[in-house]
C-alpha positions as CSV (number, residue, x, y, z in Angstrom):
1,X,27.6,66.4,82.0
2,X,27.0,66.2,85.6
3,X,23.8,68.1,87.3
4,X,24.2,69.4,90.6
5,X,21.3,70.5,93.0
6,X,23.2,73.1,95.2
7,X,20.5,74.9,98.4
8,X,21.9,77.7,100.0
9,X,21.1,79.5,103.4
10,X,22.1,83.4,104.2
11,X,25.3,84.2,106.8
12,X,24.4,86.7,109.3
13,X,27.0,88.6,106.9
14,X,24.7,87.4,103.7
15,X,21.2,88.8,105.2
16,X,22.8,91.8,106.7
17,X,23.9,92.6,103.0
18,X,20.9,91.3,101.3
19,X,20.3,94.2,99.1
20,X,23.6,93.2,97.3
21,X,22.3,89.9,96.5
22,X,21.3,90.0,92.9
23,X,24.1,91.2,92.3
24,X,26.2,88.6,93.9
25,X,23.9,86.0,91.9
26,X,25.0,87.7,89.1
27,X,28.5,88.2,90.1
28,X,28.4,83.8,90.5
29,X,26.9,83.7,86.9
30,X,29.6,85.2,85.5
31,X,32.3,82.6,87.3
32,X,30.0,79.5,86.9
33,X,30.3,80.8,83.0
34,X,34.4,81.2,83.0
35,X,34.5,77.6,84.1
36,X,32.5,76.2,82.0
37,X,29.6,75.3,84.2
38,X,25.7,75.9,83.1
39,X,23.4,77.0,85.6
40,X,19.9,76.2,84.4
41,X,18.4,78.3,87.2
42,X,18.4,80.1,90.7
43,X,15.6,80.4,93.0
44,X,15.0,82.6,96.2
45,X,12.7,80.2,98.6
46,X,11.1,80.9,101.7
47,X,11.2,77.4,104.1
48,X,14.1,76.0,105.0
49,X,16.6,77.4,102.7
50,X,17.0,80.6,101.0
51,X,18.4,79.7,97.3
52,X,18.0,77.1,95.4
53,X,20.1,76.4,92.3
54,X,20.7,73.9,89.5
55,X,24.2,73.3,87.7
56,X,25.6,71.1,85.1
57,X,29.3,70.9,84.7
58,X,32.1,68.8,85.6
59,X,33.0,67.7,88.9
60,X,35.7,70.2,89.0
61,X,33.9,73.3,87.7
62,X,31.1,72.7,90.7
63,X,33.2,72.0,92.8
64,X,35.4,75.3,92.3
65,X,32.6,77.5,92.2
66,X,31.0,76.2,95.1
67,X,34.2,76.4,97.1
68,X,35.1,80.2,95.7
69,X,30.9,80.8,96.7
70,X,31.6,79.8,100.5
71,X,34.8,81.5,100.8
72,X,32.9,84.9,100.2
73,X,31.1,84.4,103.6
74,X,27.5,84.8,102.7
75,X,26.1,81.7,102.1
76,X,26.4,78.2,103.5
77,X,25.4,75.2,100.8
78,X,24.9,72.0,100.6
79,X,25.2,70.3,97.2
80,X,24.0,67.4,96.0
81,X,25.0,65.2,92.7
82,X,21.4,64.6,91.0
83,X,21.0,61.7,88.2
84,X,18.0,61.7,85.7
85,X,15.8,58.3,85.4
86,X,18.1,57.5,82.4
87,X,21.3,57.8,84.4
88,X,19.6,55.7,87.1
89,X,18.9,52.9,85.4
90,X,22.0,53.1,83.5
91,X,24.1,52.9,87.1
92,X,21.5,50.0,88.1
93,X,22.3,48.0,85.0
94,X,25.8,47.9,85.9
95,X,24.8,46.0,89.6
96,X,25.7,42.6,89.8
């Protein structure tokens, strides 16, 4: 199972309508859920981004939910495919 680190900023839309936020956490919980994804957490920050989340799931799942996230307008992401030490030196091993 693939883990993905995914940090997310507010839209002018997303801060305008920050009161609705939990709930659109929530609302992302429940689609991450129906496509099989687990999301092992979700942080508010305060720095340079405003979220902060961690995923494992297939390639597809993430990449679903992070597209059907965007599309709402309130976020912007950026996502990045994270690999434990053992995954590491498994992919290392493989090197010529």
């Amino acid at each position: 199972m693939a883990t993905y680190i995914t940090l997310a900023n507010f839209t002018d839309q997303g801060i305008r309508n920050i009161k609705e936020s939990p709930d659109r956490v929530r609302a992302f919980l429940g689609l991450a859920e129906d496509l099989g994804l687990t999301v092992k957490s979700v942080h508010y920050t305060v720095g340079t981004c405003d979220l902060v989340t961690i995923i494992e799931g297939s390639d597809e799942a993430a990449a679903t939910a992070l597209l059907k996230l965007g599309s709402l307008g309130n976020v912007r992401t950026q996502t990045m495919r994270a690999f434990t030490p053992e995954e590491i030196r498994t992919l290392v091993n493989r090197m010529p």
